[in-house]
Each structure stands twice: as structure tokens, then as C-alpha cells.
C-alpha positions in Angstrom: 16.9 42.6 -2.8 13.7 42.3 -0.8 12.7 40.0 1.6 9.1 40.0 2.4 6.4 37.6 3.7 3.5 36.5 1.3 0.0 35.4 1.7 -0.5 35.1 -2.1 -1.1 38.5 -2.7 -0.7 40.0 0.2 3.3 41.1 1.4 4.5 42.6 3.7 8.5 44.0 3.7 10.6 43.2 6.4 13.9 43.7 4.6 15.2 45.8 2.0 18.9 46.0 0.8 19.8 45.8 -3.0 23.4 44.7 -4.8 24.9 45.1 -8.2 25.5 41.3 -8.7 25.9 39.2 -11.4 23.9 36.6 -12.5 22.7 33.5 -9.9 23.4 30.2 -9.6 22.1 28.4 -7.1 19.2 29.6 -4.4 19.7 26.9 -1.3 20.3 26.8 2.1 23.2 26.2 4.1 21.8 24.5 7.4 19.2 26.7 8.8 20.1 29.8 6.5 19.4 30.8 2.9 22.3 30.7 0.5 22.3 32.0 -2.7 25.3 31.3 -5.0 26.2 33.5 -8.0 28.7 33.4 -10.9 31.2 34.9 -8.6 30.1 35.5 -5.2 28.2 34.0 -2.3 25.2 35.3 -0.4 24.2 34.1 3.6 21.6 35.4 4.9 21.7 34.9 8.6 18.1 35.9 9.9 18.1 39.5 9.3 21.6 40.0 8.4 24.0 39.9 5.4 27.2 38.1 4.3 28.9 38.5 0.8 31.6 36.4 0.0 33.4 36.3 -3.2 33.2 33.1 -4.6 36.3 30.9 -4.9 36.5 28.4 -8.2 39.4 26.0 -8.1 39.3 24.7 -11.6 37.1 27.9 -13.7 37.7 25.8 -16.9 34.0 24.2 -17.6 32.4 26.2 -14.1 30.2 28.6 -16.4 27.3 26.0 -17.1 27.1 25.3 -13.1 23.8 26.5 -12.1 20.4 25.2 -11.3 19.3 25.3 -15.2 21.8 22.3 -15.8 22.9 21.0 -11.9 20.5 18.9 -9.4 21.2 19.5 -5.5 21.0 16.5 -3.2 21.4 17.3 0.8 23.0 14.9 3.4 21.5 14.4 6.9 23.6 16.8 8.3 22.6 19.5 5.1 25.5 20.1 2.9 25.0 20.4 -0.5 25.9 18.0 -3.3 25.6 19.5 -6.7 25.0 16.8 -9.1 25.0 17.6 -13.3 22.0 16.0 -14.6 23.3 14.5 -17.9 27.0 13.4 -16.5 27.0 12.8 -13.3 30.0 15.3 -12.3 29.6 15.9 -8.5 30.6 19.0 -6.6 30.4 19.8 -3.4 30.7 24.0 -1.7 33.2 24.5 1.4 34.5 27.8 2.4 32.2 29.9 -0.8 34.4 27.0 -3.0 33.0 24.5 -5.6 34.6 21.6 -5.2 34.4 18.5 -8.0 33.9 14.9 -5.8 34.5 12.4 -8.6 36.5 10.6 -10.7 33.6 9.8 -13.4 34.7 9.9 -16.9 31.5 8.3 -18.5 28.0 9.7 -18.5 26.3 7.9 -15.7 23.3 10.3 -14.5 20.4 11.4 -16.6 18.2 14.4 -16.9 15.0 13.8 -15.2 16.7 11.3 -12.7 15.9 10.8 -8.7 18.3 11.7 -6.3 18.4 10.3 -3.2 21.4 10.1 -0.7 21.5 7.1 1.7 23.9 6.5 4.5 27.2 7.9 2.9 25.8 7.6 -0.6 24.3 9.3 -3.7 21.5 7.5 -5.4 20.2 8.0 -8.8 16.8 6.3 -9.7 15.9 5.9 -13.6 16.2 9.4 -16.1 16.6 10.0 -19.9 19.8 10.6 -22.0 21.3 9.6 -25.2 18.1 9.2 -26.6 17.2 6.3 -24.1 14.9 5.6 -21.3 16.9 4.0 -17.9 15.3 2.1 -15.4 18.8 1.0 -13.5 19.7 2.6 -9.9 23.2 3.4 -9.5 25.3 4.6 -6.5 27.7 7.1 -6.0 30.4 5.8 -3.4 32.6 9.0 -1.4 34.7 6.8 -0.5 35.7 5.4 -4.0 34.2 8.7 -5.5 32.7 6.9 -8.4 29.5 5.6 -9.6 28.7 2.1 -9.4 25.7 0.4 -10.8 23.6 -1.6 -8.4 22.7 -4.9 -8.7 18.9 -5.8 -8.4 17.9 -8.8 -6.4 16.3 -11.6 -8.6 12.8 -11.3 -6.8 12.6 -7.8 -7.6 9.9 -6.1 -9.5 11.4 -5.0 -12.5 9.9 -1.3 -13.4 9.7 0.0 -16.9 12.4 3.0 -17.9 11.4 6.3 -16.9 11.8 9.8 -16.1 10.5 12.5 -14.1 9.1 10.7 -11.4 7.7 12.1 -7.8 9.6 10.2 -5.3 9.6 10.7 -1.5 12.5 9.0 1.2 11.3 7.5 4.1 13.7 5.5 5.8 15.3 3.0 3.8 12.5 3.3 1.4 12.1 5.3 -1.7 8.5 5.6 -2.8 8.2 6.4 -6.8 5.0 7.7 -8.3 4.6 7.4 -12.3 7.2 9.0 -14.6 7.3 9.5 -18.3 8.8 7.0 -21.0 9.7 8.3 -24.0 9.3 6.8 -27.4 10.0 9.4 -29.6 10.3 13.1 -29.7 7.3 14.1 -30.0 5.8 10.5 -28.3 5.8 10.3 -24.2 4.4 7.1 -22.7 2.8 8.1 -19.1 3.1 5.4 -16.4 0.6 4.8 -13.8 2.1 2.9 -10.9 3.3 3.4 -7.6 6.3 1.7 -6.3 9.1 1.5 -3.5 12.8 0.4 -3.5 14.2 -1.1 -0.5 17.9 -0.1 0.2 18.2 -3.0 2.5 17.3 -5.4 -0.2 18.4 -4.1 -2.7 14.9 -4.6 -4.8 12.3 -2.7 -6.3 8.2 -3.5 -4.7 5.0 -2.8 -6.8 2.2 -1.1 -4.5 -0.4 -0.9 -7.2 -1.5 1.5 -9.7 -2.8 5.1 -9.4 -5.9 6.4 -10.8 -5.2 7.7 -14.9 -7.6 11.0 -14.3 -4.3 12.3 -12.5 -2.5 15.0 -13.7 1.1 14.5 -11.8 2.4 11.7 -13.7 5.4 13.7 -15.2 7.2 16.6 -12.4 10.5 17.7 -12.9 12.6 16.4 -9.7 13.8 19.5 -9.3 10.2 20.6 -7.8 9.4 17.8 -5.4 10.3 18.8 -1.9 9.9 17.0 1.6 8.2 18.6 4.2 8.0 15.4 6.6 8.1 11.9 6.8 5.5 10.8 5.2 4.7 14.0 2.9 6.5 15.8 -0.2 5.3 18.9 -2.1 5.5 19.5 -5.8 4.7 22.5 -8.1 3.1 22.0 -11.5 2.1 25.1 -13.9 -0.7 26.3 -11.6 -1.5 23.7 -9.2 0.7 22.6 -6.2 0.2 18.7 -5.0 0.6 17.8 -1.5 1.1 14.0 -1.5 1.1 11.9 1.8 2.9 8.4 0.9 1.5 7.2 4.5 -2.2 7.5 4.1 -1.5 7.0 -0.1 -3.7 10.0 -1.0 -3.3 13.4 -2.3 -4.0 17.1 -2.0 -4.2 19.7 -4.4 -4.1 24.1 -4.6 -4.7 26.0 -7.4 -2.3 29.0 -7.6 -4.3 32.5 -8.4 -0.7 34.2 -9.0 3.0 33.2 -10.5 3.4 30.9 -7.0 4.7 28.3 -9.2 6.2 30.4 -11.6 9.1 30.5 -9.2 11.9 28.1 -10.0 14.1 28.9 -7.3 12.4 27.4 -3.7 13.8 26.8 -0.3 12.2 24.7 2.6 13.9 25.7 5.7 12.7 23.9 9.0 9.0 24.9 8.5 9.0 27.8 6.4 9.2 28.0 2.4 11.1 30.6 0.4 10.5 31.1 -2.9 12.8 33.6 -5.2 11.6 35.9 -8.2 14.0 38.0 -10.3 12.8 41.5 -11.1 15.3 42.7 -13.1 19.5 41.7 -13.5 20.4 43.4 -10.3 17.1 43.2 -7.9 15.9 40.1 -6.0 12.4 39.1 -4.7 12.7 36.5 -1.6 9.2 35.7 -0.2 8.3 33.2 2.7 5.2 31.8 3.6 4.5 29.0 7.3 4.5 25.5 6.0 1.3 25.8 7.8 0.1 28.6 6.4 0.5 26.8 2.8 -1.6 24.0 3.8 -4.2 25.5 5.0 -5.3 26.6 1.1 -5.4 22.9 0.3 -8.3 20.7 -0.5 -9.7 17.6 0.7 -7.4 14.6 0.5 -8.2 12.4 -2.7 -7.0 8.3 -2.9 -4.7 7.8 -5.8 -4.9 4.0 -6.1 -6.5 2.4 -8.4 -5.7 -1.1 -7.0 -3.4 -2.9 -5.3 -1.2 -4.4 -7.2 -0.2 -8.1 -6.0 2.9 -9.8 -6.8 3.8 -13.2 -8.7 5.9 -14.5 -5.5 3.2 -13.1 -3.5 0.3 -15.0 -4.9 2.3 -18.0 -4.8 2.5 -18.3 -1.5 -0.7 -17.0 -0.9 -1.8 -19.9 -2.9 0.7 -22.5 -0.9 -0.6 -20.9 2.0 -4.2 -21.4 1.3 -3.7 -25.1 0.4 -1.3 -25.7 3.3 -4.5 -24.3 5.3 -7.2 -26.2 3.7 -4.9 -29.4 3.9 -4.4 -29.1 7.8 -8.8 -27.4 8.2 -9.6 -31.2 6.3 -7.3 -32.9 8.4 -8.2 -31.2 11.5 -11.9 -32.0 10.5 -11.7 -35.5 9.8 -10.1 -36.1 12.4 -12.8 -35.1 14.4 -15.2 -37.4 12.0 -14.0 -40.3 13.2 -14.9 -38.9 17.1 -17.9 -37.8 16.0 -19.1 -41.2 14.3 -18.3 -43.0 17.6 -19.6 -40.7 19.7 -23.3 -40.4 17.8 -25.5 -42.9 16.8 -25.9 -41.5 12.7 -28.9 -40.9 10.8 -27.7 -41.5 7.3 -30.8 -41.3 5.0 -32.9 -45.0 6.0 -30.1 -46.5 8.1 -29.1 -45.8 11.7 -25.4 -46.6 11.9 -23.0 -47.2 14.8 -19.8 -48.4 14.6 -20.4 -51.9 13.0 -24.1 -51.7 14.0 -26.5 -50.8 11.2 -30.3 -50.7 11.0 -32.5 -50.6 8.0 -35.8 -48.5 8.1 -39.0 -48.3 5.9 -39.3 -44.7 4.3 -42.3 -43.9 6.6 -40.0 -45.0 9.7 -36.9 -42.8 7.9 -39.4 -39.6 8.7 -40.5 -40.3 12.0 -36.9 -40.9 13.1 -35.8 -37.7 11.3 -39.1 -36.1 13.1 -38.5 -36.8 16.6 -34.6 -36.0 15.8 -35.5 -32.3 16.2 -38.4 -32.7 18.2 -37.7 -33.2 21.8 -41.0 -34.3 22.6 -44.0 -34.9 19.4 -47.7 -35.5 19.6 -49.0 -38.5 17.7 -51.2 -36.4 15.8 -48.1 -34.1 14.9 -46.6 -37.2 12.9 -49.9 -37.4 10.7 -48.6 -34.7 8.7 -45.3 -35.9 7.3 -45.4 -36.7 3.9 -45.3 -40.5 3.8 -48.7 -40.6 5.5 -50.4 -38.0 3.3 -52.4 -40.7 1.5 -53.5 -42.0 4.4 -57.3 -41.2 6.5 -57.5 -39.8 9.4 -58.9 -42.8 10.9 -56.5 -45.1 9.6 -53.3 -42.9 10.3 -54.4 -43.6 14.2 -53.5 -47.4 13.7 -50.9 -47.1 11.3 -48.4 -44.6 12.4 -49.0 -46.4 15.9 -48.1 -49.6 14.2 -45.0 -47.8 12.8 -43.4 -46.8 16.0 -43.7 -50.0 17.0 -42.0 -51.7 14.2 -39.1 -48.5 15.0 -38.8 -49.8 18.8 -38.8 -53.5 17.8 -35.7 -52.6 15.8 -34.0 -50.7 18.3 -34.6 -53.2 21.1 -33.4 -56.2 19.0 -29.8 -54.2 18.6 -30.1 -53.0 22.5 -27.8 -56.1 23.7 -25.1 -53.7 21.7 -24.4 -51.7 25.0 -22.9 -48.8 22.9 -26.1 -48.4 20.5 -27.6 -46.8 23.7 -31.4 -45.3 21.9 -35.0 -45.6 23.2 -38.2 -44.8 21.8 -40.2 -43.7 25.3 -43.7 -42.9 25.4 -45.1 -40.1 27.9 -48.3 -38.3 28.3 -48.5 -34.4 27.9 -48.0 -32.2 31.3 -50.6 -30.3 30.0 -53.5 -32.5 29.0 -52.8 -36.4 30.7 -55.3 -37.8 27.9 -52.6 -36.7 25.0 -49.8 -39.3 24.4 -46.5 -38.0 23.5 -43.5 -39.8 22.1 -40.0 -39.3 22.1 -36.3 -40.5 21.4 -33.5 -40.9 23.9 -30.2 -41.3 23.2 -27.4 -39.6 21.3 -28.3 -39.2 17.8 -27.4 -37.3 15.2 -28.4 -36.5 11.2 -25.2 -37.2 8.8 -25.3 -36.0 5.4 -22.0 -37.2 4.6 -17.9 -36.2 5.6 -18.1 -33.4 3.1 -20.8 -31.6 4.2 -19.8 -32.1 7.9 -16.3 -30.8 6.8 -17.7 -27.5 5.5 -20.3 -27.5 8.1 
């Protein structure tokens, strides 16, 4: 066997020792040390030292097909491994170089291409394909009962189609899926393109939206996806290995120059990965490269969302939401109305209104009003140019529009025993020039185009 470190391409040997052993198993870790279990012995590597153990098989009948090929491994938070056959379900467990069966299962209740996930004392398998069938169901494995249950979805749950192979990552008492593969036929796979999450606490499956279709890792064996932190796995596909970061929701990619990915057999220990090649029946190839070190090579990070995707429930109470908000924004704002309206004496097209006070007005004495509205202070010769004088000379607009504003403050004087219609027309001369008259309107007095447009104002 050789142990070397690898820089794609470059190794260098740190580590040489060989062994006529038969064929391997398993290539794992036990805690912070490489393990590698064969058809009758086991292999610790501690650091830089060696420990061969034979290994002990209390029921051989049926132990031949137990190997990676056919077995998944699940890890608990403390890192023992759980060996889990991936069209049965049979779980086995190693303790003291023994393989140890957990269950009581007598029907097939895990399927190839399944996710494995263990959760607080539990073993959880997430879709997978066998018996010529698609699953979407997520069943538990119990230690304490030792058998598989199937688990009840809530009713509010989004209701995934079957699949298999998808990339999953834990984080907490999430599961994040990405895509996965339904098959229709033999020669007929149906690729999904969605991105979900199932909730342990709930007990309920969430749609996040749906990924971009130009993406290639829609279908990865299981087997391949591996963890490296909280919010990022690692999967290997033919020649290019994805870095995906379920935080940020985008992705990374490296194209592999050599047989990187070739290698079925890989190990993440702490912050190092080890990969295994077999030369030859008796000879062994371990590599390691930094977690770091592996990163480095990647590329820019790419989104993989297409859109967020939005529930049923969701937009139903976004909609209540909305109209329990526009209800109370209306109410809110005629509420204020009726303030308003006895606050200001209104300018409502020809009528000046007050309470129960209202005043009729000529169109030519509508524009002056609505003039000297946003005028603080207006030149006589400034109201000539409205358009209701327009027809009107020069000569004669002197009179008339005089004439005018005298008809306006007749009007206004005749209500003025109202104490609360409190508006003047007052005449002035300019600071600048004494010779120029200047008009203007006191009192509070506003233009009012109706509640609706002063709702939405």
C-alpha cells in the first residue's frame, strides 16, 4: 500500500508498506482515522502507523455481498458507521473488527439511489428506485424498535414527485434535496428540476424553487455527495466535481485533468480528503489532498435558481394579508377624510364646500380660485392668461376680471357670518413696485378631487 499526498499530478510518498490481502470492502473512517474493511480482515491506520485485525463475522451466511458495490454508509454524530443495503434495507453496524446486523426488517423498505440521513437517534431514507417503481415516501429507522417505519407527511406539505439519485445536504433539522431522476422506463429517465427541503420538526416537505435546466447534476449517485461544512457538500461526476453551497444557493464547479473521480472509494476526514485507487489485487493507492487545497481549483460561484418557487398556502395568505392591509390603509385613510373635510375649506370643481356650507361659482371664478390656490400672492395681469379669459381684449380683461373678483368676494363675505368658513379675498400692492396691485386668498383651503384620489394620494 502507498500513502502519498496529491496535487493532481504531482505525489509525493510519505508511506510505503504493502500486504497480501484479499479483496476490500469498505474504505471509511473510524473517528479521525482511515479504516479499510476487507473480506476478512480490518485495516486502521493511525497517522503513520498500522493495525491489522482479522475480521470477525457473526452470521457468514449472506456476508459475501457486503461491500460498498451493494451497501450505503450513514455516520452518527459521534461517527460510527451504519452500513445500510441499498435495495433491503438490512442495517449493520462494526464493533470490535465485527459486522453486526441492527434490524428486524423482513420487507424491502430502502431503495437503490435513496438518501440517507441520520437524525437524533434515527436513520432516514429520502425517495429511491426498486421493484420497478419510483418512491417519493421518507421512512425512519427506529434503534430502539430496530425497524423501519414509514413517516407520516403533514397535510400542508409539498408533495414531491418520486425520485432517485438526488444531491442532498443536512443542515440542522433540514434536509435540502436538489433534482433527482424519475424513471419511466428502462431506457426513459425523467430529470427533475427543483430544489427542496424537509423539515424533521414538521414533519413536511418545502418547495424553494426550481434550478436552472442548463445543469448537469441533476442525477449523482448518493454515494458521491459528501459534506465538508454546514452549508456546503461535494459531489463527483465523470470528470467534473461540484462544490454546492445550500446557504448562498449557488454552485462551483472543477474539471478533473486525471482519474480524480475515477476513484470510488473517498474519505473526508476533519479537513482532508482521501481518495483510494487499486493497482493491482494485492497493492493499494491512498492519496490525500487539504480541503483547501481542493478548492482552490474551483471556479466562480454560478446561481442555480431559476425562480422561487411560491406556495398555494403561501399565496393565500399573502393574498389575506394584502387585503387585510388595504382594508385597514382605506380605513386608516378615510378616517382621516372626514378630518380633513372639516379642517379645509374644499375646492371641488365650481363649488367651495364646508361642512353644510356650499358656494356655487362661474367657470371663470372656478379658475381664479384654483389660480390663487397655488399662488400665494398673483398679479392682476397674471390672471389674464387663464383660459376662460382668452377671448377677451386686453382692454376689456382690465374691467372684467376686476369685476370677477368682486363677484368671488361678494360670495365669500355673504357666507362670512359662518364663523368656521374662515376665507378672504385681500388685496395688496407689490413690495416691489407700490403702483402694481396684487391679490390674494387667506384662509385654509384646499383642492379635492374626490375620496379616491385622496386615498391613493
Amino acid at each position: 500500500m502507498v500513502i502519498s499526498h496529491s496535487s493532481f499530478g504531482q505525489d509525493s510518498t510519505t508511506n510505503q508498506t504493502r500486504f497480501g490481502i484479499d479483496s476490500l470492502r469498505f474504505f471509511t473512517s473510524k473517528q479521525s482515522n482511515l479504516q479499510l474493511i476487507f473480506n476478512k480482515s480490518v485495516l486502521n491506520i493511525f497517522k503513520d502507523s498500522l493495525n491489522l485485525n482479522k475480521l470477525k463475522i457473526k452470521e457468514p451466511k449472506g456476508f459475501d455481498d457486503i461491500n460498498s458495490k451493494n451497501y450505503s454508509i450513514v455516520k452518527d454524530l459521534n461517527g460510527v458507521n451504519f452500513f445500510l443495503r441499498s435495495n433491503v434495507g438490512e442495517v449493520f453496524f462494526f464493533e470490535n473488527d465485527s459486522l453486526i446486523r441492527k434490524d428486524f426488517s423482513q420487507n424491502s423498505k430502502a431503495f437503490y439511489g435513496t438518501n440517507l440521513v441520520y437524525h437524533q437517534n434515527s436513520i432516514f431514507s429520502f425517495f429511491g428506485y426498486g421493484f420497478f417503481e419510483n418512491r417519493n415516501s421518507v421512512i425512519q429507522f427506529d434503534f430502539e424498535t430496530r425497524e423501519w417505519n414509514k413517516i407520516i407527511l403533514k397535510k400542508d406539505s409539498y408533495r414531491p414527485k418520486a425520485r432517485w439519485n438526488s444531491i442532498y445536504h443536512k443542515k440542522g433539522d433540514k434536509v435540502y434535496f436538489l433534482g433527482g431522476t424519475t424513471q419511466i422506463g428502462p431506457d426513459f429517465p425523467i430529470h427533475n428540476f427543483d430544489m427542496m427541503t424537509y423539515d424533521f420538526t414538521d414533519q413536511k416537505f418545502s418547495k424553494i424553487g426550481d434550478i436552472k435546466n442548463n445543469i448537469t447534476f441533476f442525477n449523482t449517485d448518493p454515494k458521491y455527495i459528501f459534506r465538508i461544512d454546514d452549508s456546503k457538500s461535494l459531489f463527483f461526476k465523470k470528470h467534473v466535481t461540484y462544490l454546492v453551497d445550500f446557504e448562498l444557493l449557488n454552485y462551483r464547479t472543477f474539471t478533473v485533468f486525471n482519474n480524480f473521480n475515477s476513484y470510488p472509494n473517498k474519505v473526508i476526514i476533519k479537513d482532508t480528503l482521501y481518495y483510494l485507487n487499486t493497482l493491482n489485487k494485492d497493492e493499494f493507492d491512498i492519496k490525500y489532498i487539504a480541503i483547501t487545497d481542493l478548492l482552490n481549483n474551483f471556479s466562480e460561484p454560478k446561481e442555480f435558481l431559476e425562480e422561487v418557487y411560491i406556495s398555494k398556502k403561501i399565496k393565500i395568505y399573502s393574498s389575506l394579508l394584502l387585503c387585510i392591509t388595504l382594508i385597514l390603509f382605506i380605513s386608516i385613510r378615510l378616517f382621516r377624510l372626514r378630518k380633513f373635510k372639516n379642517r379645509y375649506i374644499l375646492k371641488q370643481d365650481r363649488y367651495l364646500t364646508h361642512k353644510k356650507t356650499i358656494l356655487t361659482l362661474t367657470h371663470e371664478e372656478s379658475q381664479i380660485i384654483n389660480f390663487l390656490i397655488t399662488k400665494q400672492r398673483t398679479q392682476l395681469h397674471q390672471l389674464f392668461e387663464l383660459d376662460a379669459f382668452r377671448e377677451y381684449s386686453k382692454s376689456y380683461l382690465k374691467i372684467h376680471v376686476s369685476k370677477v373678483i368682486d363677484q368671488i368676494k361678494k360670495k365669500i363675505e355673504n357666507d362670512y357670518d359662518n364663523s368656521d368658513f374662515d376665507l378672504k379675498i385681500i388685496y395688496g400692492k407689490s413690495k416691489y413696485d407700490k403702483r402694481i396691485k396684487e391679490i390674494s386668498l387667506k384662509g385654509e383651503i384646499k383642492i379635492y378631487n374626490g375620496w379616491l384620489r385622496y386615498i391613493l394620494s
